[in-house]
N, C-alpha and C positions, 0 to 999 in steps of 0.2 A: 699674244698667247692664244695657243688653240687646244681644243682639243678633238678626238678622233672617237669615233663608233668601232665597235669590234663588233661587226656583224655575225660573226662566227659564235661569240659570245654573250652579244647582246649586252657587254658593258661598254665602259668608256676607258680611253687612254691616254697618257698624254707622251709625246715625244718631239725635244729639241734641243738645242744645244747654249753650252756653259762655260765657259771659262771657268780652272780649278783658281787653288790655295799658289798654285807654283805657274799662272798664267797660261796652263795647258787647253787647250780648246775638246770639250767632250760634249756626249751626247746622253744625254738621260731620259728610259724609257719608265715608266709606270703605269700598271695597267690595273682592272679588277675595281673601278669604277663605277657604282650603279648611276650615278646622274654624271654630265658634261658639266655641272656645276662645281659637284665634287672636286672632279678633271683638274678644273683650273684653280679650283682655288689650291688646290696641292702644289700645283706649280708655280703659284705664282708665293705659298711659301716656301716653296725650296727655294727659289731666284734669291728671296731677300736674306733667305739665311746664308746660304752659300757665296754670297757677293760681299759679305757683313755690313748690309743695309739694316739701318736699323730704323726705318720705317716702318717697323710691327709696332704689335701694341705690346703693352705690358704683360698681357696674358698670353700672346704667343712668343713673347721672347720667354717665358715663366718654363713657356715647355721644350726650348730650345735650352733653357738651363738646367733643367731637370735630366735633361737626355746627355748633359756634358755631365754632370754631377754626381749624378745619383748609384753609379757605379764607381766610383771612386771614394766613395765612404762608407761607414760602418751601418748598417741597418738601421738600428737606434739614432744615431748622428742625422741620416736621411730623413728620417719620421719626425724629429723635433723640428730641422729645418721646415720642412714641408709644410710643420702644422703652424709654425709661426707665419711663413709666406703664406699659407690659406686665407688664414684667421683674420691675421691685423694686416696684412699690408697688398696682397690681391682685389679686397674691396675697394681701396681706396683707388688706388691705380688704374685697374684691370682695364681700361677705355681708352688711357691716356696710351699717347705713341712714343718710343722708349728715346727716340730723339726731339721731343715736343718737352720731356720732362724736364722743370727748372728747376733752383733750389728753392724756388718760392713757393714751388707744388711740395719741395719734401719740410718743409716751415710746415707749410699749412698741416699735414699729417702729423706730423711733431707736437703740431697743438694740441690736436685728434687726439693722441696719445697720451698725451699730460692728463687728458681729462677722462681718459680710460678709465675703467673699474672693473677688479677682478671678483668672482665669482661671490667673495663675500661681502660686495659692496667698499672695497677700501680701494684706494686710487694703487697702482700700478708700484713695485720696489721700484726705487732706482736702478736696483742690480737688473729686472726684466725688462728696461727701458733702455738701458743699454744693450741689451742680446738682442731687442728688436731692431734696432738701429744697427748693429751691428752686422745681421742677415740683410738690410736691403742693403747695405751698404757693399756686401759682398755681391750681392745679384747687377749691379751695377759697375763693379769692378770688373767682373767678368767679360759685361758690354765691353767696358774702355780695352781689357789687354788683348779678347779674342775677336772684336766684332765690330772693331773699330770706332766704338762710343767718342768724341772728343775728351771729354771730362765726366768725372763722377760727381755730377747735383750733390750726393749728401755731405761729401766731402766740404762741399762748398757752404751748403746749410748749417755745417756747425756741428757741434756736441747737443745731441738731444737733453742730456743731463750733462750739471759740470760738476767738476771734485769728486770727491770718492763714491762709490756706488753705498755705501751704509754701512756701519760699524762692523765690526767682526766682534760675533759672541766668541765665549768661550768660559770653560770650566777653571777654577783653580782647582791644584789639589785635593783639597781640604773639603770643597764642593765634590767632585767626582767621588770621591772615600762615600761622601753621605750618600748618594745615590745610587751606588756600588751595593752598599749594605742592605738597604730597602729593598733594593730588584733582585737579592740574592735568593728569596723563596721562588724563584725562576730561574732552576741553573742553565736552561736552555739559552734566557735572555742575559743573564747573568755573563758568562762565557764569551756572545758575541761582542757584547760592550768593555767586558777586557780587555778584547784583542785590541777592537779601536781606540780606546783609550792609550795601553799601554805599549802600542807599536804603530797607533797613526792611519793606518790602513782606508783605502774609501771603501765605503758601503758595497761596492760593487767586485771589489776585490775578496773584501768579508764571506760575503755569500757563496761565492765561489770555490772556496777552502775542499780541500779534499784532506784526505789523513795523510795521502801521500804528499804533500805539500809542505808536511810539518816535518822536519829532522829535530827529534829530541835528544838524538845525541852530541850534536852540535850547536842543539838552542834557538834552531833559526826557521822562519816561515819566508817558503818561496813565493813569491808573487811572479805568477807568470800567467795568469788570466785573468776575466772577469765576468759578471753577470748579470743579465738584463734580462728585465721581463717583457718583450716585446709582442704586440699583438696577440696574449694571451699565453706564449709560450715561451718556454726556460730558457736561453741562449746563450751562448758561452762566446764569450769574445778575447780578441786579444786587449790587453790593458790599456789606459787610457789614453799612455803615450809610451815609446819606445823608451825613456829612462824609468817607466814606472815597471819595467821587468826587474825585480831587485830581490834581494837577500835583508830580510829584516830579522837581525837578531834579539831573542825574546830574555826579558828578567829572568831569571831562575823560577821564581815563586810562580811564574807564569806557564814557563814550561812545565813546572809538574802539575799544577791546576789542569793544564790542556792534557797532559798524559792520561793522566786520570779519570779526567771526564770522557774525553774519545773511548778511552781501555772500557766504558760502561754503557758504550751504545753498541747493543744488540744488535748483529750482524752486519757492518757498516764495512764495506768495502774499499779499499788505498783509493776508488777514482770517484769514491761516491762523495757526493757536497753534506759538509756538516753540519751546514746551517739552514734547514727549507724553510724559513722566514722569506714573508713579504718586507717589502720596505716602509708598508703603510703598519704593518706591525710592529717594527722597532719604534717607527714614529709613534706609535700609540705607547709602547713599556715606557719611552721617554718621555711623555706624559704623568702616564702611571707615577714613576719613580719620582720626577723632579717634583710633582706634587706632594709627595709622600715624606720626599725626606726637606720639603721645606724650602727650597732653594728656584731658582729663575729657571723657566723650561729656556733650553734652545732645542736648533737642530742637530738630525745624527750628524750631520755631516763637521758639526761646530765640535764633533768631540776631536776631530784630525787637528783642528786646528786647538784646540788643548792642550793634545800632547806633544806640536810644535811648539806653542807657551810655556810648556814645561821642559824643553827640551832650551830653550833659548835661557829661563831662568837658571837652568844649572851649569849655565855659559858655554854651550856649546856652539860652534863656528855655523855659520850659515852654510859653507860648504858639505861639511858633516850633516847637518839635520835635511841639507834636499836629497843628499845621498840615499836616509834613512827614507824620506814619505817619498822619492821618486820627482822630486821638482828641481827645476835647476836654479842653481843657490843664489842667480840674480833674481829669482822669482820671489825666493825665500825675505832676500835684502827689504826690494820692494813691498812685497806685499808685509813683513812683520818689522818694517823697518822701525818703527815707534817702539818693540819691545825692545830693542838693544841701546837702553840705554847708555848700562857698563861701558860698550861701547864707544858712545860720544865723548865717556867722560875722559876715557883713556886716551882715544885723541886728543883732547882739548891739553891734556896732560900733556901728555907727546910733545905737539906743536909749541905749550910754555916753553918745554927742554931744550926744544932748535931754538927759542926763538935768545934763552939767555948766554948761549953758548957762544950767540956772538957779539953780546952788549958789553 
């Protein structure tokens, strides 16, 4: 490796030649170097990325993944990756060489991990134990498909957690009616937790809402965006996933509640959002309320999955209800498979019927 003086410039350069992706022999010039040090150490990271040597360390493969990645996802989606790679798993690595790493180095972290503690002192959900494991797990998959890694260590280390990530809450009926009534001297909070309630909707599609979004004459709220507060400012994005663009059709009693109340906000425009709630404020009315009328707080988020509850108890097909929240209906099997009992029992039925038909 060399590198060169720009006397004219009085920086430094570097200039030689590569072999591409497709065996083609090139020559790469870079210049605007204030030290020879600089020079080379650029070149001698391009060589190892360009060859897919993975002879870097943890921290310069980090930025070789951030430069494939980070335009290919959502802004928000970036920023969480980012801050979990920062936070939990750049310390522990960041030294080590991304070919050096074994599964007994992603054990040892695993440990690390188990014995984490989040901000209020309580050791780590299951559910964020697995999103961590799941980001290195991707940063290391990347190695193996683009960059010639042999194998993925974590793959090989195991499940950080095993079995299910933690119960799913959730509201009956009977519960939601009580907490419905209490938070009603807030028609503002009032309204948004209807929708979620009684059409399913995520938090981020909620907020989003415009007037023009609701057809009252047809009953129905389009979902074709969402909302996220990033870096301090309002952002509108496209929906979570491409089946979460859908038509949810609303109750009667719902749609003239929503008529009603939109028809009394004061100058409110077809593109303007109807809801300027934070998220940290529903999570507070949800406090408010569940203490209020008595009953077990959960998350906003546990109300989606409510009115999936309620939708599975008045036996509706799994096909039908992913249609309705935007999931698809093997997600719906798996992940609520324990509510359909009806269900098993029908089978069980079923399979007696074959089985006497031929005794």
């Amino acid at each position: 490796m060399a590198a060169y003086k720009d006397e004219a410039r009085g920086t430094w350069y570097v200039s030689f030649h590569y072999t591409d992706w497709i065996g083609k022999d090139r020559r790469k010039v870079k210049r605007g170097f204030k030290t020879k040090r600089e020079a080379v150490e650029w070149e001698n990271h391009f060589k190892m990325k360009d060859s897919s040597n993975l002879d870097m360390t943890f921290t310069e493969f980090l930025e070789v993944y951030t430069e494939d990645m980070q335009p290919k996802l959502k802004r928000n989606t970036w920023l969480t990756k980012a801050h979990i790679v920062r936070t939990k798993i750049l310390p522990y690595f960041k030294d080590q060489k991304m070919c050096d790493i074994r599964p007994r180095d992603i054990i040892r972290w695993q440990n690390k991990m188990l014995e984490g503690k989040n901000k209020q002192g309580k050791k780590y959900a299951p559910t964020y134990l697995k999103t961590l494991q799941s980001e290195l797990s991707a940063l290391f998959n990347h190695a193996v498909r683009f960059y010639e890694l042999k194998s993925n260590p974590v793959v090989k280390a195991g499940p950080l957690v095993k079995g299910k990530a933690e119960e799913m809450s959730f509201w009956m009926k009977d519960e939601y009616l009580k907490f419905a009534k209490v938070i009603s001297d807030k028609p503002y909070s009032y309204y948004a937790f209807q929708i979620s309630y009684w059409c399913g909707l995520r938090i981020g599609e909620l907020l989003a809402l415009t007037p023009q979004d609701i057809d009252f004459k047809n009953k129905v709220i389009k979902i074709n965006k969402s909302y996220q507060r990033i870096e301090g400012k309002d952002v509108i994005t496209d929906p979570k996933t491409p089946k979460s663009k859908r038509n949810v059709s609303m109750p009667d009693f719902l749609c003239e509640q929503l008529q009603d109340y939109i028809g009394r906000l004061y100058g409110i425009m077809p593109t303007d959002r109807i809801f300027h709630m934070t998220k940290s404020y529903m999570h507070h009315e949800m406090t408010r309320g569940a203490q209020a009328a008595g009953i077990q707080r959960i998350r906003v988020h546990d109300l989606r999955h409510s009115h999936v509850s309620l939708l599975i108890s008045m036996g509706f097909s799994a096909v039908s209800i992913g249609n309705r929240v935007g999931h698809e209906s093997v997600d719906i099997t798996y992940r609520y498979a324990h509510m359909f009992p009806t269900e098993q029992i029908q089978m069980a039925s079923r399979l007696n019927e074959q089985f006497k038909e031929d005794v």
